[in-house]
C-alpha positions in Angstrom: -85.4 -41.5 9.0 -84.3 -38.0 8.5 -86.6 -36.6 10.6 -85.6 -38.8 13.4 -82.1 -37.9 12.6 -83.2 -34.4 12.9 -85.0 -34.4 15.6 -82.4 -35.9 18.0 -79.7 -33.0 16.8 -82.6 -30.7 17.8 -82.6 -32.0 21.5 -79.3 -32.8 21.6 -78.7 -28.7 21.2 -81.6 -27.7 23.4 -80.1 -29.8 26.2 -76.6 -28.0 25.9 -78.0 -24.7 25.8 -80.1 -25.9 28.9 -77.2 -27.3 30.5 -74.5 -24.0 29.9 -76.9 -21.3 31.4 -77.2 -22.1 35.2 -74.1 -24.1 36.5 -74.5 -26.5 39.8 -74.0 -23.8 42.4 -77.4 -21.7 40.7 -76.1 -19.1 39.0 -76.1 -17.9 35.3 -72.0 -17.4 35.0 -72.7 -14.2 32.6 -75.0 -11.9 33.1 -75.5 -8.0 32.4 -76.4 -5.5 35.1 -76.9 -1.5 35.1 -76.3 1.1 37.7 -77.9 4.4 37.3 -75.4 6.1 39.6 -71.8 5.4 40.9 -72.0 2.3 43.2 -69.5 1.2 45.9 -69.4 -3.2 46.1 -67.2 -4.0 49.2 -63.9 -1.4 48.9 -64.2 -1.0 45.2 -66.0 2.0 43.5 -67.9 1.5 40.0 -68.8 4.2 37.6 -72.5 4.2 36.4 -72.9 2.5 33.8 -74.0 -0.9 31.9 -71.7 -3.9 32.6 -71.6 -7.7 32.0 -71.1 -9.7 35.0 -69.1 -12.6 35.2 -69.9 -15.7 38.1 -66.2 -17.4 38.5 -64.5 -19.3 41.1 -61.0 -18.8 43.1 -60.5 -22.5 44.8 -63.2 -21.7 47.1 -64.5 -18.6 46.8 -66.6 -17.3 44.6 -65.7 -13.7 42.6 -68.0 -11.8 40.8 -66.6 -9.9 37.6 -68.1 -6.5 36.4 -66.8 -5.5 33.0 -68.0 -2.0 32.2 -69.4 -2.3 29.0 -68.3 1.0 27.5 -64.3 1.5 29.2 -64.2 -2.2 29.3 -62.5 -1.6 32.7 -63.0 -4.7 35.3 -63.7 -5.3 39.1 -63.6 -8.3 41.1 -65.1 -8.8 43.9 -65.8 -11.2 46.7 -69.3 -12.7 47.1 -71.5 -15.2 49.1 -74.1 -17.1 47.2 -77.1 -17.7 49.5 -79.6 -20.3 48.1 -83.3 -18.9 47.4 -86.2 -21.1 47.9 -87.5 -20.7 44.0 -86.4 -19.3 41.2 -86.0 -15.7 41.3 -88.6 -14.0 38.5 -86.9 -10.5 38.1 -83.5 -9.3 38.2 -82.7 -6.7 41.3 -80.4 -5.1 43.2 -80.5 -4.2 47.2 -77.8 -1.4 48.2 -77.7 1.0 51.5 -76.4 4.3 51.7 -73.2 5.5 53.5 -72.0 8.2 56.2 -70.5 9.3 52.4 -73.6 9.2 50.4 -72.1 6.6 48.4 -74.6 3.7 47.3 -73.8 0.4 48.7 -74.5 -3.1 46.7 -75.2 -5.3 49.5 -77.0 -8.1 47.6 -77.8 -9.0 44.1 -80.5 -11.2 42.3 -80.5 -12.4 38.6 -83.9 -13.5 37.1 -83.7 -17.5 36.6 -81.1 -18.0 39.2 -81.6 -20.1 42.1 -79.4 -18.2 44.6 -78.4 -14.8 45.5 -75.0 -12.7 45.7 -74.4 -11.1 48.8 -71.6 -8.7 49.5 
């Protein structure tokens, strides 16, 4: 009987932790991300560095949060989440390069997720 007991607590918990890392829309809501080099995402500029990145939602649109893991400084910033066909298998970032040398994130992927940021 205890082991019953026990074993429904057991999938009880693995169900939550199922259920609070991807929400509906396909997206973990935290992640963490690194950029090598200063990195421009729409008008806002972001210092190099290691942040953790936050999927939220204002009414309708959807922000992304970058909290620089050493200044603990923030940045929102406006995204579109673009469905993939599978789950990504590896986290990565696509960026161009401007008239000012300055990288530009254009999209981002998160390994697990089942859609894409695009800026």
């Amino acid at each position: 009987m205890r082991f019953v007991k026990l074993l429904g607590v057991l999938l009880f918990a693995f169900a939550v932790v199922a259920m609070a890392g991807e929400n509906k829309l396909g997206v973990r809501e935290v992640n963490h991300v690194k950029f090598d080099a200063t990195i421009r995402v729409g008008t806002t500029v972001m210092p190099a560095g290691e942040y953790v990145v936050r999927h939220t939602m204002q009414g309708e649109e959807h922000v992304m949060v970058f909290r620089h893991e050493q200044t603990r400084d923030e940045f929102k910033v406006k995204c579109t989440l673009v469905p993939l066909t599978q789950k990504a298998e590896q986290t990565h970032t696509v960026y161009t390069v401007n008239a000012a040398n300055e990288r530009v994130l254009q999209e981002m992927v998160f390994r697990g997720d089942t859609a894409k940021h695009v800026f």
